[in-house]
PyMOL Python script that loads the backbone (N, CA, C, O; Angstrom):
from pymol import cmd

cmd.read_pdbstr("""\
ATOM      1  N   UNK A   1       0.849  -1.164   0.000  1.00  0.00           N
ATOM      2  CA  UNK A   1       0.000   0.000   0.000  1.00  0.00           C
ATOM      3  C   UNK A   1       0.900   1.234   0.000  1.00  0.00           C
ATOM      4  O   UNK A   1       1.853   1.317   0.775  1.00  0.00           O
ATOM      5  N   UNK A   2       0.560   2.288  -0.964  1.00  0.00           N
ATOM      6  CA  UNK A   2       1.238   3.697  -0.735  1.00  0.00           C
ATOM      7  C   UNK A   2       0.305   4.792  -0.311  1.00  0.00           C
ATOM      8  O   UNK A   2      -0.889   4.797  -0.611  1.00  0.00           O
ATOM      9  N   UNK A   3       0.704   5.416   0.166  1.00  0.00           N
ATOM     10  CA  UNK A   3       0.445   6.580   0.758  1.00  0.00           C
ATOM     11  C   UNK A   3       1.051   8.226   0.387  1.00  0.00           C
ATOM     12  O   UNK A   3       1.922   8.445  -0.455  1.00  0.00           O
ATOM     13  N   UNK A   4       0.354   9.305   1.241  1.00  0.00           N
ATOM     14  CA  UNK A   4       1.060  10.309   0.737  1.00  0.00           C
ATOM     15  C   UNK A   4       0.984  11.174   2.330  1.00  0.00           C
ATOM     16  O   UNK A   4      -0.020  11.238   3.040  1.00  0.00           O
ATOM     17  N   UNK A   5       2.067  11.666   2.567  1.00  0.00           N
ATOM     18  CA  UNK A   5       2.334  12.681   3.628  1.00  0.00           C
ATOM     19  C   UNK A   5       2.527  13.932   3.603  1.00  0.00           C
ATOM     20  O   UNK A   5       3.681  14.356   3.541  1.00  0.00           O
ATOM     21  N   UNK A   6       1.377  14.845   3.649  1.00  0.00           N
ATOM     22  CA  UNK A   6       1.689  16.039   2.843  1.00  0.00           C
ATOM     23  C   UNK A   6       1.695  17.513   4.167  1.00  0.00           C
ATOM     24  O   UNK A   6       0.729  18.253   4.354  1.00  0.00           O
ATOM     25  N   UNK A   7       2.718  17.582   4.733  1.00  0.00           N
ATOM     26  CA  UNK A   7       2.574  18.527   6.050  1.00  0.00           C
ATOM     27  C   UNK A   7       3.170  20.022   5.092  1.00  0.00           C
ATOM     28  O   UNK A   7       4.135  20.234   4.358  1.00  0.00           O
ATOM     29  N   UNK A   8       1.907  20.901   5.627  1.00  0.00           N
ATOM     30  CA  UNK A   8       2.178  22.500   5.143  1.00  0.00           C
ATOM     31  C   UNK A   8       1.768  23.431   5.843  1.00  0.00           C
ATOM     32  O   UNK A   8       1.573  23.172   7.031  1.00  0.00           O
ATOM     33  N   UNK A   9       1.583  24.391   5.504  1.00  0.00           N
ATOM     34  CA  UNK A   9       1.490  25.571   6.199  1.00  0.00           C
ATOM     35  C   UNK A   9       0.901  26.418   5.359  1.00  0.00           C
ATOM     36  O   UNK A   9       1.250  26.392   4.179  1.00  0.00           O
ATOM     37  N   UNK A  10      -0.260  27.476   5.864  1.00  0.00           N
ATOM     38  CA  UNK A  10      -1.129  28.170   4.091  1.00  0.00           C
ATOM     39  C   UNK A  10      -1.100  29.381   5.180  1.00  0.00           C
ATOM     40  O   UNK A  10      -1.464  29.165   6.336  1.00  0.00           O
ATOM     41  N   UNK A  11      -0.765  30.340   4.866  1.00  0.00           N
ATOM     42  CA  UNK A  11      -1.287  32.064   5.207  1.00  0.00           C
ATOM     43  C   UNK A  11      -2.287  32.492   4.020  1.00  0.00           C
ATOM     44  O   UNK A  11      -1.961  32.770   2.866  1.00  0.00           O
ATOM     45  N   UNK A  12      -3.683  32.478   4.616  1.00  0.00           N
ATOM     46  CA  UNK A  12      -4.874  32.603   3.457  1.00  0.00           C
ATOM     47  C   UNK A  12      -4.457  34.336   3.473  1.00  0.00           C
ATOM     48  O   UNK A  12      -4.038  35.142   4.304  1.00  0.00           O
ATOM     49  N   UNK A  13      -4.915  34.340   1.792  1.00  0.00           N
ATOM     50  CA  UNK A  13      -4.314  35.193   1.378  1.00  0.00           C
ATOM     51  C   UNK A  13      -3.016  35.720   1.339  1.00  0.00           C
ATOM     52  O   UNK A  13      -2.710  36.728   0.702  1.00  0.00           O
ATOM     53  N   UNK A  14      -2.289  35.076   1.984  1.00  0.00           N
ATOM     54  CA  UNK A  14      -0.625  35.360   1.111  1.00  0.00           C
ATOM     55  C   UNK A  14       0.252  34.134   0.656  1.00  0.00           C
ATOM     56  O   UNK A  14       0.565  34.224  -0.531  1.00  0.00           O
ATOM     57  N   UNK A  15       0.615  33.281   1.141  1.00  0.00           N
ATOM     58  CA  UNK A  15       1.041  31.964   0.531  1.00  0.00           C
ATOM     59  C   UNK A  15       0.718  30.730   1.464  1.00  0.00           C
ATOM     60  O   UNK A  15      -0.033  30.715   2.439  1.00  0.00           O
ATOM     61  N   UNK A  16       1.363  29.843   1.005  1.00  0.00           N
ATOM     62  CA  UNK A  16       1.135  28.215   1.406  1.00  0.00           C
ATOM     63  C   UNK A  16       2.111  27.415   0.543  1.00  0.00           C
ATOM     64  O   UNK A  16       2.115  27.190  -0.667  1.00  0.00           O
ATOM     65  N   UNK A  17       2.876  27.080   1.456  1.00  0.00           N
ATOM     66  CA  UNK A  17       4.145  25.827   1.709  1.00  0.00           C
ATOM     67  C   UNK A  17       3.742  24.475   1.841  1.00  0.00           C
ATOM     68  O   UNK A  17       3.161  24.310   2.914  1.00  0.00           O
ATOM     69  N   UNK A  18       3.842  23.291   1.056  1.00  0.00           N
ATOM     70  CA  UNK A  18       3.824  22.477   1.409  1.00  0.00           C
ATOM     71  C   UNK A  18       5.046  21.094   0.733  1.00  0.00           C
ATOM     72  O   UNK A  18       5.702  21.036  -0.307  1.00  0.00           O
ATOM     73  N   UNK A  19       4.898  20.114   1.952  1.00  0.00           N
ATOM     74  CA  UNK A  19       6.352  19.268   1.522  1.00  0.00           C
ATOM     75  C   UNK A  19       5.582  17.895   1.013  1.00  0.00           C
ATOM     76  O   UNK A  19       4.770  17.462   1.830  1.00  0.00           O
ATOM     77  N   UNK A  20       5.724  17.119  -0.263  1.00  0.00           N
ATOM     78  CA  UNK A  20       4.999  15.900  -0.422  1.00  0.00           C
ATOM     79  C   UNK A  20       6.281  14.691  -0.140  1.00  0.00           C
ATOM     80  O   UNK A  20       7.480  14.640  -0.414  1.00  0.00           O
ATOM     81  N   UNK A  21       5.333  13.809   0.538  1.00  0.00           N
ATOM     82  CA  UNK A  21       6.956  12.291   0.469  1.00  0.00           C
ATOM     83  C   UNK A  21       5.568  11.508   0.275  1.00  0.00           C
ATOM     84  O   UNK A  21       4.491  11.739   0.823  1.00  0.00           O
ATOM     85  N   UNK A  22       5.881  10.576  -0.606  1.00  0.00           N
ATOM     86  CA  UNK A  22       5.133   9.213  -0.758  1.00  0.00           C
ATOM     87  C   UNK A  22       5.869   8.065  -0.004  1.00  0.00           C
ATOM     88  O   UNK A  22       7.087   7.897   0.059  1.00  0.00           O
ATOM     89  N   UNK A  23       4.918   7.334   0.537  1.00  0.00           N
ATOM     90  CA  UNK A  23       5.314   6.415   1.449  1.00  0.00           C
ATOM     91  C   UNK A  23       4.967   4.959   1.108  1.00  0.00           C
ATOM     92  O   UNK A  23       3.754   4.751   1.128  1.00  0.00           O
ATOM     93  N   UNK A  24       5.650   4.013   0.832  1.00  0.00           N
ATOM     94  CA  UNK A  24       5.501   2.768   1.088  1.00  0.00           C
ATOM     95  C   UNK A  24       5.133   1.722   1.936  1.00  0.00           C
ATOM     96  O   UNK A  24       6.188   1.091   2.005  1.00  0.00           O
ATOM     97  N   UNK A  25       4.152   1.008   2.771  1.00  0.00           N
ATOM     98  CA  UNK A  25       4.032   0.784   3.801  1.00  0.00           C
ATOM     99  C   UNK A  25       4.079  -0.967   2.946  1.00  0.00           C
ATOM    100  O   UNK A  25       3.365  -1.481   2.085  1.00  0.00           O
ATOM    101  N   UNK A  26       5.356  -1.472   3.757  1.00  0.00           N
ATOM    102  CA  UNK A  26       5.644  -2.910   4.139  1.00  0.00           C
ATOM    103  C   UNK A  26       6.065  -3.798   5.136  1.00  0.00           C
ATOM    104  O   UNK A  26       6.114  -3.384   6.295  1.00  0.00           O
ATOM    105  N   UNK A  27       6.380  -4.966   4.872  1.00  0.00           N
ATOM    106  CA  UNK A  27       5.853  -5.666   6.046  1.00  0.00           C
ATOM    107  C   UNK A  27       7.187  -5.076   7.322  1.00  0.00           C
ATOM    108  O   UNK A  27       7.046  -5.138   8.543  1.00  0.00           O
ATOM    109  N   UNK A  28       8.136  -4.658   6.750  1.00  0.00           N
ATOM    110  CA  UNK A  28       9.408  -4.073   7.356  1.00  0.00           C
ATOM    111  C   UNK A  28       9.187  -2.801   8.078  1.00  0.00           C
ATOM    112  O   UNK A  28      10.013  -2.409   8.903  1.00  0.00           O
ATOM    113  N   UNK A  29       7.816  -1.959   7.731  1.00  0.00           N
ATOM    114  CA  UNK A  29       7.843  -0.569   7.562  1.00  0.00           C
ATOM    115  C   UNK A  29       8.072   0.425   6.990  1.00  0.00           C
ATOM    116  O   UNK A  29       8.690   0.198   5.950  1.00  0.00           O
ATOM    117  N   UNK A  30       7.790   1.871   7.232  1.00  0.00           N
ATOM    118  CA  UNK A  30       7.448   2.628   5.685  1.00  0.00           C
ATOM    119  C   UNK A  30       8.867   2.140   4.883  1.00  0.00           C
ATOM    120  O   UNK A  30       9.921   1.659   5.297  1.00  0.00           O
ATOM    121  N   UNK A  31       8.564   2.362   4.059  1.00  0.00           N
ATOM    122  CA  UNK A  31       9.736   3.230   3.050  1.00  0.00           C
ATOM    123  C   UNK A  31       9.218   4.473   2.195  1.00  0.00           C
ATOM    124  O   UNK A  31       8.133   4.498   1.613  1.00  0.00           O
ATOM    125  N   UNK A  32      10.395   5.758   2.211  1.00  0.00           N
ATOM    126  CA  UNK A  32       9.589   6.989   1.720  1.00  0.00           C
ATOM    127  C   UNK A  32      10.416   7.077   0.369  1.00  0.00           C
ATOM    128  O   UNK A  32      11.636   7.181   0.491  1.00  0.00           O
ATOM    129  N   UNK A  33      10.134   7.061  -0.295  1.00  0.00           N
ATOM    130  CA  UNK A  33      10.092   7.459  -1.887  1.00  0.00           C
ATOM    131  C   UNK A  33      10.965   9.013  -1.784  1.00  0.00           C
ATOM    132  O   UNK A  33      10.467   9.898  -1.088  1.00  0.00           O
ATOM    133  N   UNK A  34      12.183   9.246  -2.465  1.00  0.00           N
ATOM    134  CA  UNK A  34      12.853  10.257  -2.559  1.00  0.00           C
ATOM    135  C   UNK A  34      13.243  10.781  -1.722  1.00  0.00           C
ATOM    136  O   UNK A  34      13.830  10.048  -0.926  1.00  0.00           O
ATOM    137  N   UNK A  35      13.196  12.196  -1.375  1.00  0.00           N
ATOM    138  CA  UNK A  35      14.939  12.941   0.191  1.00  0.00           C
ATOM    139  C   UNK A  35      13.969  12.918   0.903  1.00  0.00           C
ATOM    140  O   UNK A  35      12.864  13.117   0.399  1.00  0.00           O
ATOM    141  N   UNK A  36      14.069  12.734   1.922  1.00  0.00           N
ATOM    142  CA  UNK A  36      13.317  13.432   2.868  1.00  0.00           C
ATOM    143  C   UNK A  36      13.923  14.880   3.497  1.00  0.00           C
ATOM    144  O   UNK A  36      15.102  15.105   3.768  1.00  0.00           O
ATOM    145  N   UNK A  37      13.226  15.434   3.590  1.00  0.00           N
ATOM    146  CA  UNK A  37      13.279  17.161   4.030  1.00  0.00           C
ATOM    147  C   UNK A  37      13.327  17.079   5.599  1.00  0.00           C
ATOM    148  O   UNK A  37      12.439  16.712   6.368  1.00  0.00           O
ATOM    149  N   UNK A  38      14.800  17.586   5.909  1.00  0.00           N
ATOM    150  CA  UNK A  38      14.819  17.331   7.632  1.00  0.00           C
ATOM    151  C   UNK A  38      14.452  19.146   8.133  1.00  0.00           C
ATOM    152  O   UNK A  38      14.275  19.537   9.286  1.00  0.00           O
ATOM    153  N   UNK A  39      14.426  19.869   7.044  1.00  0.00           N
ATOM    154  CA  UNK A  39      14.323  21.338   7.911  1.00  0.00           C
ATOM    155  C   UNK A  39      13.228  22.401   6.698  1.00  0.00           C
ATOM    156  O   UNK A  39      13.496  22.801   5.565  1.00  0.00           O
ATOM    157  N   UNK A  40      12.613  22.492   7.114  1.00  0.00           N
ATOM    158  CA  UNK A  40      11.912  23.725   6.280  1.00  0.00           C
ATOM    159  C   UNK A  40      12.478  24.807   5.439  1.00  0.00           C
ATOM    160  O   UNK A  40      12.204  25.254   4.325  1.00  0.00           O
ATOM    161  N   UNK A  41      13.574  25.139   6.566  1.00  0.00           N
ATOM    162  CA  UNK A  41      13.859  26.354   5.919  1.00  0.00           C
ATOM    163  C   UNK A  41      14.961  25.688   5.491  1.00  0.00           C
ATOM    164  O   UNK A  41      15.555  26.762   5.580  1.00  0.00           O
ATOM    165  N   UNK A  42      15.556  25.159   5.223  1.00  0.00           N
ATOM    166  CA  UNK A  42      16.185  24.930   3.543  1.00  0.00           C
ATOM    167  C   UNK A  42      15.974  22.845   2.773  1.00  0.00           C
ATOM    168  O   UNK A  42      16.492  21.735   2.652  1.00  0.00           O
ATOM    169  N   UNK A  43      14.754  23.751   2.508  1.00  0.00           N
ATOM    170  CA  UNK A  43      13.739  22.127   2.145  1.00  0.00           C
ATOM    171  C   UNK A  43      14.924  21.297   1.003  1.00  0.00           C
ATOM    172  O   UNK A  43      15.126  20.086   1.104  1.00  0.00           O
ATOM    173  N   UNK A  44      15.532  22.039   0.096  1.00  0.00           N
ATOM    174  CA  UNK A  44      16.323  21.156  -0.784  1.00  0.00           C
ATOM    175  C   UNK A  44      18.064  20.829  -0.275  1.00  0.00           C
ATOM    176  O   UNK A  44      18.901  20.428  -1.084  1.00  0.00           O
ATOM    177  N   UNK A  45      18.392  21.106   1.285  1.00  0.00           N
ATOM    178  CA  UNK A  45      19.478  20.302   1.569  1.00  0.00           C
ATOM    179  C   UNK A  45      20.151  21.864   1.987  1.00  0.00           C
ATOM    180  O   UNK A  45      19.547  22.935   1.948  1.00  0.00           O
ATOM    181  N   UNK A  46      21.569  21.637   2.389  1.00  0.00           N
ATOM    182  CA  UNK A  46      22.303  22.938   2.940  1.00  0.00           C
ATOM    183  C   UNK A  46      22.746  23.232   1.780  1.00  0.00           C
ATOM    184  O   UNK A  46      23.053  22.445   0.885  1.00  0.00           O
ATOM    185  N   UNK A  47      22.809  24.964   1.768  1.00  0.00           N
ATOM    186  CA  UNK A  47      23.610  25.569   0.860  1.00  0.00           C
ATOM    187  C   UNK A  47      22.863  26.368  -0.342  1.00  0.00           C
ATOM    188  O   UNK A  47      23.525  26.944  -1.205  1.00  0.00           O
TER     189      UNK A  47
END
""", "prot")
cmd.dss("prot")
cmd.show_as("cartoon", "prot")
cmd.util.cbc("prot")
cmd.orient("prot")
């Protein structure tokens, strides 16, 4: 079974952030499909 984990943040009327990871759920436990994002503020890695 996959899944989707989608945690964001919306300021109505001015923007909205959000991070997608698809998730794998097996008999081992998840596995997430691509990086995972450990910090918001720099969602694509340091630097």
């Amino acid at each position: 079974m996959t899944t989707s984990n989608v945690p964001g943040i919306d300021l109505p009327g001015s923007f909205g952030v959000r991070i997608e990871a698809i998730v794998a759920i097996i008999p081992e436990g998840p596995e997430v499909f691509g990086p995972m994002v450990e910090c918001i503020e720099e969602p694509f890695g340091p630097g």
